[in-house]
C-alpha positions as CSV (number, residue, x, y, z in Angstrom):
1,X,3.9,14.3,79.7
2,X,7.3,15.7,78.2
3,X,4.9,19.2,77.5
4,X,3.2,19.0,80.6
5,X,5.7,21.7,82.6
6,X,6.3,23.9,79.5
7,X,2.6,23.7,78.6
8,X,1.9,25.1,82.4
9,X,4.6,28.0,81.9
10,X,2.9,28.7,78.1
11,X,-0.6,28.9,79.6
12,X,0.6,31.3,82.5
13,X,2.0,33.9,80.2
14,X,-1.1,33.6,77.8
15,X,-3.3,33.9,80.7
16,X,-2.0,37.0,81.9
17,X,-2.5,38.7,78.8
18,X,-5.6,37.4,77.5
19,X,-9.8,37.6,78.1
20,X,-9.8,33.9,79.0
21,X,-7.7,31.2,80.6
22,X,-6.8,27.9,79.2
23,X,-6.9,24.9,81.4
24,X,-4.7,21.8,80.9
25,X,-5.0,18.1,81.1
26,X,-2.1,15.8,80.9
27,X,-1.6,12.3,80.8
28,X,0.7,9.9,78.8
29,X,0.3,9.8,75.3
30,X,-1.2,6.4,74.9
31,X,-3.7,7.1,77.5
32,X,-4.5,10.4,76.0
33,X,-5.3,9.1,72.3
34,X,-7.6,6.7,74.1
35,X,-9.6,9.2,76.0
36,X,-9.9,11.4,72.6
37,X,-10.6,8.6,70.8
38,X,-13.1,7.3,73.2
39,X,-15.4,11.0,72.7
40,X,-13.8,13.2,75.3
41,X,-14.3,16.5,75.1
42,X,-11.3,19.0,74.2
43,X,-10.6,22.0,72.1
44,X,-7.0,21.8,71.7
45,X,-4.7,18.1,72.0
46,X,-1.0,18.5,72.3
47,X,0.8,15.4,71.7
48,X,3.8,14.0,69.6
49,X,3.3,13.6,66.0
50,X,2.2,10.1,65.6
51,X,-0.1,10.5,68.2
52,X,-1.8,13.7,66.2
53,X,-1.4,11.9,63.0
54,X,-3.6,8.9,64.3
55,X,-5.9,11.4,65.6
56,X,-5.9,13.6,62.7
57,X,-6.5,9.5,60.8
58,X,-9.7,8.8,63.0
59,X,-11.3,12.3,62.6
60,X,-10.7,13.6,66.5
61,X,-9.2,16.4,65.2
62,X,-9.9,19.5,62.6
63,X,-8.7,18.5,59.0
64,X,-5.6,20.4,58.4
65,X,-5.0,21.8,61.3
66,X,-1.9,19.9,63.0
67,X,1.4,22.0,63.4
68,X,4.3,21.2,64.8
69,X,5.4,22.9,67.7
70,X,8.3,22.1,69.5
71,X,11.5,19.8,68.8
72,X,12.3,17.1,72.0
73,X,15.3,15.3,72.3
74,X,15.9,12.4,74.7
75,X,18.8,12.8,77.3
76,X,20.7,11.0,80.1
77,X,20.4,11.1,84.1
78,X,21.7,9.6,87.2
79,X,21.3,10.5,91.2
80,X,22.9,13.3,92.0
81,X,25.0,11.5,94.6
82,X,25.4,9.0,91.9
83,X,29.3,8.0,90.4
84,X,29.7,9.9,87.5
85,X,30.2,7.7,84.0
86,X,30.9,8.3,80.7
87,X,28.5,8.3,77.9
88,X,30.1,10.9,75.7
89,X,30.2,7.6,73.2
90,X,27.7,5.3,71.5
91,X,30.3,2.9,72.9
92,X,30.8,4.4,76.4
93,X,27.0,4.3,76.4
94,X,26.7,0.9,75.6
95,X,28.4,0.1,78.3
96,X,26.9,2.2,80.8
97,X,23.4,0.7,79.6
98,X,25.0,-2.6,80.3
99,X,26.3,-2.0,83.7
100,X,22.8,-0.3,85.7
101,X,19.0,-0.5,85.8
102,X,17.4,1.1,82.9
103,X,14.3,3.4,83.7
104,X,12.3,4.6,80.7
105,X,9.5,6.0,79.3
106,X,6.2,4.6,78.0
107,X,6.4,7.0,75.2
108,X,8.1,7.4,71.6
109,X,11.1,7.8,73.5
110,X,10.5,4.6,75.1
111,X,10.1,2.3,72.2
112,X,13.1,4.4,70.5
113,X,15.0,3.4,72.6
114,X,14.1,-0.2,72.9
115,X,15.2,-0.7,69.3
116,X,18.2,1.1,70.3
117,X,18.8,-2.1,72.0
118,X,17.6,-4.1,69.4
119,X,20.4,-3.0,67.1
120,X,22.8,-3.3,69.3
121,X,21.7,-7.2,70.1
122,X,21.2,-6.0,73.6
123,X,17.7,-6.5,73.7
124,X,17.6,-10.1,75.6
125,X,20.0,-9.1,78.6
126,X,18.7,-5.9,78.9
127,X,15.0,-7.0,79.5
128,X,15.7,-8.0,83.7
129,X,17.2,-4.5,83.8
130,X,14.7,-2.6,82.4
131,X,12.0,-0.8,84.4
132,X,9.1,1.3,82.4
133,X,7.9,4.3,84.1
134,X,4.0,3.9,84.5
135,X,1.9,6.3,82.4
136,X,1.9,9.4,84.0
137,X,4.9,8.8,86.0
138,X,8.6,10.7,85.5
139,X,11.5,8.5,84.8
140,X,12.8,11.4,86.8
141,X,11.3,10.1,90.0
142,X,12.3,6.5,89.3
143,X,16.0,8.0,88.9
144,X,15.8,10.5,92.0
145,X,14.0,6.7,94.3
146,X,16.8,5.0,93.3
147,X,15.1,2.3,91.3
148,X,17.0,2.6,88.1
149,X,20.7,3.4,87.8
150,X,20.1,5.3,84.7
151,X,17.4,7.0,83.3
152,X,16.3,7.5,80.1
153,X,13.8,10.2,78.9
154,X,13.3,14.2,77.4
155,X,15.4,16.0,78.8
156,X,12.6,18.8,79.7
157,X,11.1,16.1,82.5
158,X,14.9,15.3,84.0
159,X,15.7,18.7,84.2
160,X,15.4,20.6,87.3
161,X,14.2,17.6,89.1
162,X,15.6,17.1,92.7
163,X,18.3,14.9,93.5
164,X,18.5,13.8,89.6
165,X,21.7,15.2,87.9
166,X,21.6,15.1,83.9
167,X,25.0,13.7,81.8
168,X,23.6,15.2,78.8
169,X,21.3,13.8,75.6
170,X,22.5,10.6,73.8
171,X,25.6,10.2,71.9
172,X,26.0,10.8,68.3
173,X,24.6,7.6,66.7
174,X,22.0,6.9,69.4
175,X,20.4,10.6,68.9
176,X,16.5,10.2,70.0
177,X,14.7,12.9,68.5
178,X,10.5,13.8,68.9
179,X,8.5,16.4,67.8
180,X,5.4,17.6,69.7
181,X,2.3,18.9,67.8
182,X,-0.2,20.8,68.1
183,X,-4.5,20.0,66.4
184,X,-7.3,22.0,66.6
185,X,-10.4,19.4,68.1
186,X,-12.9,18.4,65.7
187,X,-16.1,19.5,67.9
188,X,-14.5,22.6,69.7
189,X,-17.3,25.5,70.0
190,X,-14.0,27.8,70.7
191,X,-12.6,28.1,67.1
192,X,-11.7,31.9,67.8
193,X,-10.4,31.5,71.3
194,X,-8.1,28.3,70.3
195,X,-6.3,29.9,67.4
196,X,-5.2,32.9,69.4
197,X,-3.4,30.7,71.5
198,X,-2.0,28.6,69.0
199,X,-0.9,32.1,67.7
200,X,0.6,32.4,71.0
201,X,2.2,29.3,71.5
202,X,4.5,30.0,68.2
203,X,5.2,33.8,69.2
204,X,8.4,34.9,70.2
205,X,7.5,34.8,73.9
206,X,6.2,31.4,74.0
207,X,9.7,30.5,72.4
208,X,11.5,32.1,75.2
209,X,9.5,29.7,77.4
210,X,10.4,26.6,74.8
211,X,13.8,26.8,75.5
212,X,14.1,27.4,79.2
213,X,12.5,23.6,78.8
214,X,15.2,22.0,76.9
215,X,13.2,21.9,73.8
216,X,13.5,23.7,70.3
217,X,10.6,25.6,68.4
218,X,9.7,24.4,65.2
219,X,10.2,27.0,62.8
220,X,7.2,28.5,61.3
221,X,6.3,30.0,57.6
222,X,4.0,32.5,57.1
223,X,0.1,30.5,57.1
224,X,0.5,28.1,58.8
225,X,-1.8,24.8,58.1
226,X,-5.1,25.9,60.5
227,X,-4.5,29.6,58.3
228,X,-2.9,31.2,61.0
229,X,-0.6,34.5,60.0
């Protein structure tokens, strides 16, 4: 879900330049390893790199072909009518944690951050003020509905969002760091048609794109591992 509103701007611009369009699916990540692995059809899987890697593990996915794409990092939000505090601190953020309900993700961001906790011996009073977003579902909203004080998530699904103001991404020490890749699927019949996007989606433009989402391209070396120039 982190991709899902940079993956809609990527495919907008591609689609106004290409022969074909490219239609997207999203869903958590969990849920989406589950409906690959479970013989769903799909030429392309976007997902962070565990996920691909488990995918690549199981054969869903064209041998050698994962790249990564973008770098995500995990940031901070309250309401927008909400008292500012500070977090500028592993410290500060402690606290903060400490003193509001907790929304977060089902993701990689999600159990980062729950071992966050467990280092800092938090884990055990933190668990009554803890709310998981369901799969599919924006911490964003759960921020902006006033069910959590605090929301933790990437930053590219808290920005923008109505009534949800972002402090800014963790404190040095707490840093929460994914990166989102890209596979070619193992039973695609579009081999030519995928890797021109892929070309795409690491092309100057598409990077443009990247970072009006809060996220950083990956930087790529000549061939890339699907033999892309």
């Amino acid at each position: 879900m982190a991709t899902r509103l940079l993956l809609t701007d990527v495919t907008q611009a591609f689609s106004s330049r290409a022969n074909f369009d490219v239609q997207i699916t999203s869903m958590g990540g969990v849920d989406a390893v589950k409906k690959l692995q479970a013989g769903a059809c799909f030429d392309i899987v976007v997902l962070a790199r565990d996920a691909i890697d488990i995918l690549a593990a199981s054969g869903h996915v064209v041998a050698g072909s994962d790249e990564d794409w973008v770098h995500s990092s995990v940031a901070i939000a309250m309401r927008e009518d909400a008292a500012n505090v500070d977090v500028e601190s592993e410290h500060s953020f402690r606290e903060a944690v400490l003193a509001h309900r907790v929304g977060y993700s089902t993701g990689p961001s999600g159990t980062a951050l729950l071992k966050l906790f467990e280092r800092w011996g938090i884990q055990d009073q933190m668990r009554t003020q803890l709310t998981q977003a369901p799969a599919g579902v924006s911490v964003a909203h759960l921020v902006a509905d006033g069910r959590v004080g605090i929301g933790i998530q990437q930053l590219s699904e808290l920005k923008n969002v109505p009534g949800v103001r972002v402090l800014g991404l963790l404190p040095p020490g707490c840093e929460i760091n994914s990166t989102f890749s890209t596979a070619i699927g193992a039973t695609t019949t579009r081999q030519r048609e995928v890797q021109e996007f892929i070309r795409f989606m690491h092309s100057a433009d598409a990077a443009e794109i990247v970072n009006r989402h809060g996220m950083s391209p990956v930087k790529q070396h000549g061939v890339t591992k699907s033999g892309l120039s």
